[in-house]
C-alpha positions in Angstrom: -0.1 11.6 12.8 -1.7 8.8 15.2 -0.1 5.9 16.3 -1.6 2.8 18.4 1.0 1.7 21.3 0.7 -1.8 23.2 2.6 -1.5 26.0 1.9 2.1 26.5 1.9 2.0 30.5 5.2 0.1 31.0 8.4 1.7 31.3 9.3 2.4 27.7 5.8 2.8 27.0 4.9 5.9 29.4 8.2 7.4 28.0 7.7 6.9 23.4 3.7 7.9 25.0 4.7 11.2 26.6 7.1 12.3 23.5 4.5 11.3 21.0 2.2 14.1 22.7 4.9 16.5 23.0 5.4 16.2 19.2 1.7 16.5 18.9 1.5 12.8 17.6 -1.9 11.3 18.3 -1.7 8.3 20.6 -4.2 5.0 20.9 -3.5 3.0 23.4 -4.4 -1.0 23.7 -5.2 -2.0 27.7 -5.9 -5.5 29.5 -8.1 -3.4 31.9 -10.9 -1.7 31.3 -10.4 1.0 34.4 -7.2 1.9 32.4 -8.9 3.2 29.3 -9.2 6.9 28.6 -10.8 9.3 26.4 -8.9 12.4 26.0 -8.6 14.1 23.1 -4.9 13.4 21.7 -5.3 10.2 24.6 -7.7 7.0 24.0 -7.5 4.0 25.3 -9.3 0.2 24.0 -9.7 -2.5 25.3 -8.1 -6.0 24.0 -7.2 -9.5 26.0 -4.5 -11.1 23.8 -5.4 -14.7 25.5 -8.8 -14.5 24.7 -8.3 -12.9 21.1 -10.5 -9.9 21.8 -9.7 -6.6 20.9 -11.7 -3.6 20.1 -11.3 -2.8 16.4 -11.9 1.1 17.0 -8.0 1.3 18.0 -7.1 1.2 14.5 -9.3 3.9 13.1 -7.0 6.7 11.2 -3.7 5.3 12.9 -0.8 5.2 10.2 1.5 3.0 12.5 1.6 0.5 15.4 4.1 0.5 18.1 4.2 -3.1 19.3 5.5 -3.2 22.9 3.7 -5.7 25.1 4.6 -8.8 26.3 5.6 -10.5 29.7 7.9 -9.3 32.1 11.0 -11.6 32.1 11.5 -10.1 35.9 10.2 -12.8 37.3 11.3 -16.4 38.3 11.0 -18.4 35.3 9.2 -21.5 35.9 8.0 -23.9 33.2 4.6 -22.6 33.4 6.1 -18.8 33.3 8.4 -19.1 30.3 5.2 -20.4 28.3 3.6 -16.9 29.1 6.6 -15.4 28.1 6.1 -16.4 24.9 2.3 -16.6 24.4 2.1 -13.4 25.5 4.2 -12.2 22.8 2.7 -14.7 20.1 -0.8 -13.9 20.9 -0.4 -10.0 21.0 1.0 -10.4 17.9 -1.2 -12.5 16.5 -4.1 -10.8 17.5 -3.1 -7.5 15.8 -2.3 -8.9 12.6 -5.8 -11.1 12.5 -7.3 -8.1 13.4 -6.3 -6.4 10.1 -6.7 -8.8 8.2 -9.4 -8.3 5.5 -9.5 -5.2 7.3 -9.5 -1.1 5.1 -6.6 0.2 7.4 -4.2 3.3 7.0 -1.9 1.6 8.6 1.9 1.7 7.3 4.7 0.7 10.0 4.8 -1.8 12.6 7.3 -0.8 14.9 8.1 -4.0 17.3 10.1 -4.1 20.7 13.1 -7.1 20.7 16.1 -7.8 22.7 19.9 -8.0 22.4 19.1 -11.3 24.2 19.2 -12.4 20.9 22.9 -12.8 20.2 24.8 -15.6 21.4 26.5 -14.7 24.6 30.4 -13.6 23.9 33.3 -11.3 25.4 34.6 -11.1 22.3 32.1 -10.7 19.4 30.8 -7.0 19.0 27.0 -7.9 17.5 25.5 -5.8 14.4 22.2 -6.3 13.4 23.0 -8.4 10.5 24.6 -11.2 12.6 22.9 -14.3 11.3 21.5 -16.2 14.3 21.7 -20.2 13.4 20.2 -21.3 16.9 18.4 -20.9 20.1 20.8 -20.5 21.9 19.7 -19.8 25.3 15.7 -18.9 26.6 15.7 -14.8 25.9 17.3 -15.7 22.5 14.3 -18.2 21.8 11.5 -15.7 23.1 13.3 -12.7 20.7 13.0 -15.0 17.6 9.5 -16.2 18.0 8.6 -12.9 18.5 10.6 -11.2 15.9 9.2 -14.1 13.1 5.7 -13.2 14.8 6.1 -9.4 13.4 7.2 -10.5 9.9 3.9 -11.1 9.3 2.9 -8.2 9.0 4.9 -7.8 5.4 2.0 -9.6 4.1 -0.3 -6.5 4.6 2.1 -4.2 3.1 2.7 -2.9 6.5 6.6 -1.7 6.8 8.4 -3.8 9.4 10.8 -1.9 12.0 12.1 -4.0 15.2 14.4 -2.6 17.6 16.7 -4.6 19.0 16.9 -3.1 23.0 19.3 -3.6 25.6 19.7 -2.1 29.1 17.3 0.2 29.7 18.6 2.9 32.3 16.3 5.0 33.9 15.1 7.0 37.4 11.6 5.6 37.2 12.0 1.8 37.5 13.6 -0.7 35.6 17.0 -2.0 36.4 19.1 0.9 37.5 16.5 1.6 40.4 17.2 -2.2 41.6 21.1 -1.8 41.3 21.2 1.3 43.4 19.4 -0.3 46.0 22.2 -2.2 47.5 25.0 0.6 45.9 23.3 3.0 48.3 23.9 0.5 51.5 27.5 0.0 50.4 26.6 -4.1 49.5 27.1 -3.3 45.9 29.1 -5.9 43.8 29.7 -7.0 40.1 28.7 -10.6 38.6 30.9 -13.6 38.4 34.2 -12.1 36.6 32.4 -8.8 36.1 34.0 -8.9 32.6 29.9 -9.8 30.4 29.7 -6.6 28.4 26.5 -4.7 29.0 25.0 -2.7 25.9 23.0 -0.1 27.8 20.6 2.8 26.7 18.9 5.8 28.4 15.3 5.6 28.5 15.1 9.0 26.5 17.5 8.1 23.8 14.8 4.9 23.3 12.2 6.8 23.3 13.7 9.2 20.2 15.4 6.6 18.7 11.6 4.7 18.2 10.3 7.8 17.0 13.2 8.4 14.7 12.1 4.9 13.1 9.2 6.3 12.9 9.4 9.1 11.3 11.7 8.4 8.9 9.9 5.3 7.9 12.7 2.8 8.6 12.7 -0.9 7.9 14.8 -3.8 9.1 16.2 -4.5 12.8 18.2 -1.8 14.8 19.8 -2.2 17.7 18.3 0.0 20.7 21.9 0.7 22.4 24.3 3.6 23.4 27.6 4.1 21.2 29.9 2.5 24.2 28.7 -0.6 25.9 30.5 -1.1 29.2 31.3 -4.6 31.3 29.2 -5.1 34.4 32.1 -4.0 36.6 32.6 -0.6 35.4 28.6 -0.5 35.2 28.7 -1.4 39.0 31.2 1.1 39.9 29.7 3.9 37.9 26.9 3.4 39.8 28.8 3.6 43.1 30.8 6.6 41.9 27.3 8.5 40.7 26.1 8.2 44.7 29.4 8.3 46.5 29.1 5.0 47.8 31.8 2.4 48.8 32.7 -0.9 46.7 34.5 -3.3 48.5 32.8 -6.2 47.8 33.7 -9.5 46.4 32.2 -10.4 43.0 28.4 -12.7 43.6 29.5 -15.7 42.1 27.3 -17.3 39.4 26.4 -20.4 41.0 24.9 -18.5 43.7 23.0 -16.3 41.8 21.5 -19.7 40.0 20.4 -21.1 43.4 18.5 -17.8 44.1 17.2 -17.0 40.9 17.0 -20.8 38.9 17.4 -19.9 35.1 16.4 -16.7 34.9 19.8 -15.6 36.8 21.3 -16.0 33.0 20.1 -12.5 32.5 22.8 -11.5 34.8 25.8 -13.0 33.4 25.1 -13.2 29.8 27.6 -11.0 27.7 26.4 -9.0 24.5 29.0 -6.0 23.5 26.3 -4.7 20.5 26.8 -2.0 18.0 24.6 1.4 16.8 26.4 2.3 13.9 23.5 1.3 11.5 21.3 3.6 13.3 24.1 6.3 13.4 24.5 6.0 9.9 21.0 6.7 9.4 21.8 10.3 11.5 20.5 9.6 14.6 22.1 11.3 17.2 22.4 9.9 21.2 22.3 12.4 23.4 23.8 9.9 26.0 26.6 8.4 24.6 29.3 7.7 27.2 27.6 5.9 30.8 28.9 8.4 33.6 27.3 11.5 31.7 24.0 9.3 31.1 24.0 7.9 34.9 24.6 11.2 36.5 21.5 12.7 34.4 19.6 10.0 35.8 20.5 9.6 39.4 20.2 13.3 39.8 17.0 13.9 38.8 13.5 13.0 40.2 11.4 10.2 38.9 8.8 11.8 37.7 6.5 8.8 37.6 6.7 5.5 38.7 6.6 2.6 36.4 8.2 -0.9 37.5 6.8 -2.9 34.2 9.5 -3.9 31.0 9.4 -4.9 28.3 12.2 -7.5 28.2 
């Protein structure tokens, strides 16, 4: 099998990359920069620039399915200019690959896409499956998730199988967001958010990276959501955290309208609440091998980063 990945270098990326080649599944890769590509044998990179609508058409050649993770960091203050590359990056990538098929003999039969629990509205109290009808925008990450989501539906019309996975929290010991909330854990400065009560639907990064190719291999269709079993609120996050490295938490909570004046908009990421389901992944017999946080944090924060990646994909 051969799959093409956008996205590949970022931090889900590296991971669904390296257990693709452990399972002896070919891997194209789509790169921005042309000192990036590679030509190994079960390892190639092409070149494409989303913005400009260029993309080398030799990616597609004997891949049977596209893992579809690129798109903007959202880690960054979101200005007006920003939030447009949000979304045309997501848009245009998009875009791009479908065009690019288009007319196209391909042998390609899933399109497995990256989206966000951002999605749902923000709630203590509702507990999100993925058949939650959305009626609005709700908020900004809820507006990027359905323009990119519709964006991937197009690729029905090529008789391409459609797969999105819905991801929360991504926890992992090479970048992402449990490498910035130890930082100030570590120097005892650690604190929750506003009440500390917003649920957070985490995942660890390996669990992603099997449950993609679980999609994958089993051919599913539809929207999943990328989360463990037990979602936790951003206090008992906070304090696993501190318990994992022995660190004191003393704190007060950072109050919200703090956070705003630092951050602008973007500090919604912080205080938004999505408690979000897995049983319809569950029910399809996937197992998570990290299904309760302490067990998943201590794997983590006791082993080595392997590699560094700093790059998400939400």
């Amino acid at each position: 099998m051969k799959v093409l990945i956008t996205g590949a270098t970022g931090l889900i990326g590296s991971e669904i990359t390296k257990s693709c080649l452990k399972k002896n599944i070919q891997v194209n890769y789509l790169t921005t920069s042309k000192s990036k590509i590679k030509q190994e044998k079960d390892y190639q990179g092409f070149y494409w620039n989303p913005k400009t609508q260029e993309i080398d058409k030799a990616c597609f050649y004997n891949v049977d399915a596209i893992i579809h993770l690129a798109g903007a960091t959202i880690s960054k203050r979101w200005t007006s200019k920003y939030k447009k590359e949000i979304i045309s990056s997501r848009q245009d990538s998009t875009r791009l690959l479908v065009n690019s098929l288009k007319g196209e003999v391909h042998h390609i039969k899933q399109i497995i896409s990256a989206s966000a629990i951002g999605i749902y509205p923000d709630s203590y109290t509702n507990y999100y499956e993925e058949d939650y009808k959305i009626k609005e925008t709700h908020s900004f990450l809820s507006k990027v998730a359905q323009i990119w989501e519709a964006e991937v539906d197009a690729f029905s019309e090529l008789d391409v199988v459609v797969s999105k996975i819905r991801i929360g929290l991504v926890l992992s010991n090479n970048g992402g967001a449990l490498k910035e909330m130890l930082k100030p854990v570590k120097l005892g400065l650690g604190a929750a958010f506003g009440n500390g009560n917003q649920w957070q639907s985490w995942i660890h990064i390996k669990d992603l990276s099997r449950l993609f190719l679980f999609v994958l291999k089993f051919q599913l269709s539809g929207v999943y959501n990328g989360v463990a079993p037990n979602p936790v609120t951003n206090l008992e996050l906070i304090k696993s955290i501190a318990n994992q490295v022995d660190a004191p938490l003393f704190l007060p909570n950072i109050p919200k309208i703090f956070m705003k004046l630092v951050l602008g908009e973007m500090h919604t990421i912080l205080f938004e609440s999505q408690r979000v389901s897995c049983k319809k992944i569950e029910d399809k017999s996937f197992y998570f091998k990290h299904h309760h946080l302490q067990p998943a944090l201590h794997d983590l924060i006791a082993a080595k980063p392997k590699i560094s990646a700093n790059s998400s994909v939400f």
